[in-house]
C-alpha positions in Angstrom: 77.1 65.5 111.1 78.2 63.9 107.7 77.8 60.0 109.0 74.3 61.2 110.7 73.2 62.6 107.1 74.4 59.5 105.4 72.4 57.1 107.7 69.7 59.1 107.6 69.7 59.2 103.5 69.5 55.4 103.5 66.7 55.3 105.7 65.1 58.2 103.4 66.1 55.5 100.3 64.4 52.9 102.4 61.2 54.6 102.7 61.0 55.7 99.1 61.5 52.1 98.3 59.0 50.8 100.3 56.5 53.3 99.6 57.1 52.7 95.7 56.6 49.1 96.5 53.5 49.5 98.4 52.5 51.5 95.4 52.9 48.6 93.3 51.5 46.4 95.6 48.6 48.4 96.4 47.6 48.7 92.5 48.1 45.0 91.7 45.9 43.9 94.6 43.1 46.4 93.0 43.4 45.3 89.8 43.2 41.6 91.3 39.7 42.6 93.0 38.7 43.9 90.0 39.8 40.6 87.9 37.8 38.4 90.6 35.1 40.9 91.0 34.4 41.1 87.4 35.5 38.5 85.6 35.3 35.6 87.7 32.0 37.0 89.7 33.7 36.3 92.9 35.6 38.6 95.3 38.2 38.3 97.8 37.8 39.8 101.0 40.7 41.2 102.3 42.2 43.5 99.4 40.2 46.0 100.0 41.6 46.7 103.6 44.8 46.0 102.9 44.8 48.5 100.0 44.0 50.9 102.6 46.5 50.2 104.6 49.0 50.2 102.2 48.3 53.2 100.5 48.6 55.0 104.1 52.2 53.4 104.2 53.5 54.9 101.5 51.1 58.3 101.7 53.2 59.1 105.3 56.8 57.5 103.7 56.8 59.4 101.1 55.4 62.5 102.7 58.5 62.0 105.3 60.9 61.8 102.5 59.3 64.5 100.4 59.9 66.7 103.5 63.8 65.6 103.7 64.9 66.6 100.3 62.4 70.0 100.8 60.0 69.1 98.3 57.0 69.8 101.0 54.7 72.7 100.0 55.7 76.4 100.8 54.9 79.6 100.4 58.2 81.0 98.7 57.8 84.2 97.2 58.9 86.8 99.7 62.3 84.6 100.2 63.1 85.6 96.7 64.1 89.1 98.2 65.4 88.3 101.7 68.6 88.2 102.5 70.3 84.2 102.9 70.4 85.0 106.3 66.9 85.4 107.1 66.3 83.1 104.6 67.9 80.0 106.7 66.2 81.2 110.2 63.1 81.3 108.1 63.6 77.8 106.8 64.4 76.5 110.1 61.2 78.4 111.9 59.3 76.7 108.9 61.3 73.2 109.9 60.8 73.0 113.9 57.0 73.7 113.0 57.0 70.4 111.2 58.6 68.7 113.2 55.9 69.9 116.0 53.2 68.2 113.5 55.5 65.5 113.0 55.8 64.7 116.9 51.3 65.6 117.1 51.2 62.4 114.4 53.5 60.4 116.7 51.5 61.4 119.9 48.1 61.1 118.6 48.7 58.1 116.5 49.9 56.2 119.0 47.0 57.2 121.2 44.5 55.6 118.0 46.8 52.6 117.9 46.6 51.6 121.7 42.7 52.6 121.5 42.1 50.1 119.0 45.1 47.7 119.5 42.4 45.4 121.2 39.9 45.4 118.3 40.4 42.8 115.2 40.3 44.1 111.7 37.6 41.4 110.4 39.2 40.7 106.8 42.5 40.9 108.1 42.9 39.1 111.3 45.0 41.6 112.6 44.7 44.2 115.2 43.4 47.7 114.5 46.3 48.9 115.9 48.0 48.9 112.4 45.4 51.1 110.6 47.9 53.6 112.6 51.0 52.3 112.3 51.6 54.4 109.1 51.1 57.6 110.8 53.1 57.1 114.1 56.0 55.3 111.8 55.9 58.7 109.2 55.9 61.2 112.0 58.7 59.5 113.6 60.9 59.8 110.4 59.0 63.4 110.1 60.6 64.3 113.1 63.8 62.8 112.7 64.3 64.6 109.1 63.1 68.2 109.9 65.4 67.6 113.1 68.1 67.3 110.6 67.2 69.6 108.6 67.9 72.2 110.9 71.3 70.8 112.7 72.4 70.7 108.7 71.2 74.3 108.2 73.4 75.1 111.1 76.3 73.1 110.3 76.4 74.8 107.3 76.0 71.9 104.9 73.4 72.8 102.4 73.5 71.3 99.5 71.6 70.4 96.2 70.3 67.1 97.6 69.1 68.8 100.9 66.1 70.7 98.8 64.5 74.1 97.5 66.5 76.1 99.9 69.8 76.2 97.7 67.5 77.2 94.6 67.8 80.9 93.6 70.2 82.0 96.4 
């Protein structure tokens, strides 16, 4: 379970990365269409788009991650008084339910993709197929990292890095 958590961190890292890149990215090519829009009275075409695109990136990346290290939103205040026991089924009920949304953005995403894998995004040149990349690529890591969260829960490795659940216990 150790070597699964460890490869799994790294791909966690990697999506952080990439979203904070995309982050970057995403605000340099606004700030660009804003330069050309406004200072040189010109414009270019595709930034918009591909601002859009990025930003859903690193929205479902970090989202992924976020939900890994248990920074996802909760409803915690009647765990304060549980015991840990019912505490950890509770976390792991809460767990399998995202990874049941996780698997709907997989399933439904890819559905979108295929629909409009035939069409051509006009400023891009590419298929529309990639306006859903994002969502099919986050609930796949989604999945993957509630998944774990669980088989860690039951292995009995909770730790610091592994989210709010160690808090307060």
């Amino acid at each position: 379970m150790e070597k699964v958590a460890l490869w799994t961190g790294r791909v966690a890292r990697l999506g952080l990365w990439t979203a904070g890149i995309g982050l970057v990215l995403m605000t340099a090519l606004i700030a660009a269409q804003v330069f050309w829009r406004y200072i040189l009275n010109d414009s270019i075409v595709w930034t918009e788009p591909a601002s859009v695109m990025i930003m859903g990136w690193f929205i479902f990346l970090g989202a992924a991650v976020g939900i890994r290290e248990g920074y996802h939103l909760s409803f915690d205040v009647v765990l304060y008084v549980l015991p840990h026991r019912i505490k950890m089924i509770l976390f792991s009920i809460s767990d399998i339910a995202v990874s049941l949304f996780g698997f709907g953005m997989v399933w439904f995403g890819w559905q979108l993709a295929t629909k409009t894998a035939g069409n051509k995004l006009p400023s891009l040149g590419i298929s529309g197929a990639f306006d859903f990349a994002p969502i099919v690529a986050g609930g796949v890591l989604i999945v993957l990292f509630s998944v774990e969260r669980v088989f860690r829960r039951a292995a009995g490795m909770h730790t610091a890095r592994f989210g709010s659940e160690t808090e307060n216990m």
